[in-house]
C-alpha positions in Angstrom: 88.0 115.0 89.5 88.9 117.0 92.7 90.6 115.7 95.7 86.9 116.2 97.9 85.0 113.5 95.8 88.0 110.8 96.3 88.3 112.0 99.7 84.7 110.9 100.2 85.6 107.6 98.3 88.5 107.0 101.0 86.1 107.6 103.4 83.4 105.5 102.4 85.9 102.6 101.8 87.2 102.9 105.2 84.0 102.8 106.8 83.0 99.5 105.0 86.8 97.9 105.8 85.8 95.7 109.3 88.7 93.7 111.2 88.0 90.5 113.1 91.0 90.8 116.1 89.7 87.2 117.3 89.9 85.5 114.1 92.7 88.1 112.6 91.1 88.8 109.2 90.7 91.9 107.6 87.3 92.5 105.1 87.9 94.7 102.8 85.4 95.7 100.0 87.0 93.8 97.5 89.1 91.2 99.4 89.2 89.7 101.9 92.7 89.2 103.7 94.3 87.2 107.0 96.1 89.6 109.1 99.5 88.1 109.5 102.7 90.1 111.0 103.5 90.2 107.7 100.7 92.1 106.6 101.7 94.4 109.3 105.0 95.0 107.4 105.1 98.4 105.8 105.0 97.0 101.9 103.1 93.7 102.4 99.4 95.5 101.9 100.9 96.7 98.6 100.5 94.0 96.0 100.0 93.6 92.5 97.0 91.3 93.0 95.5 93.9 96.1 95.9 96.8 93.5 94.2 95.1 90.7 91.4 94.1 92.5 91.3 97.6 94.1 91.4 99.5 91.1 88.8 97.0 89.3 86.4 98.1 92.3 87.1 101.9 92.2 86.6 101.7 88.5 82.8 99.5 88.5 81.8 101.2 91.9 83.1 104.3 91.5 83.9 105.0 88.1 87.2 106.4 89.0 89.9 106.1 86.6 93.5 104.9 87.3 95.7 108.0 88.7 92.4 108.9 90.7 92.4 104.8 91.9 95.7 105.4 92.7 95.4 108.4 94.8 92.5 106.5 96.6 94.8 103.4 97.2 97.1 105.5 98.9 95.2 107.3 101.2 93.0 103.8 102.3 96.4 101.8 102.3 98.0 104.2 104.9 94.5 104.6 107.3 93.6 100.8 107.1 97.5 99.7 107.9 97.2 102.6 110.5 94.1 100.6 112.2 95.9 97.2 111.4 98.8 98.1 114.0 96.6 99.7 116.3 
């Protein structure tokens, strides 16, 4: 699959990932998370349980497989923590 068509899935992700500053949580598409400092940290957005949950989405809604859920994880990961620390 070429880069365009994940592109468009980073995209699409990002534009359905909403943040409540007042009540400090984060919706993703397929979790839900409390912004902490921590989750501010550089690594602390990357976990095994955030990855396996992302992947099982990319695969049912996208029907991506796992290098191409992996290139998508990284691009979202670095735009959403980009939008976490303002």
């Amino acid at each position: 699959m070429d880069n365009k068509y994940l592109d468009k899935v980073v995209e699409q992700m990002v534009s359905e990932t909403r943040m409540d500053h007042e009540e400090n949580i984060l919706y993703t598409p397929y979790r839900v998370y409390q912004i902490t400092p921590l989750l501010k940290r550089i690594n602390s957005f990357h976990s095994p349980y955030s990855t396996t949950t992302f992947y099982g989405h990319c695969i049912s809604v996208y029907g991506l497989n796992e290098e191409e859920s992996e290139y998508v994880w990284n691009e979202y990961r670095e735009i959403v923590k980009d939008k976490i620390n303002g």
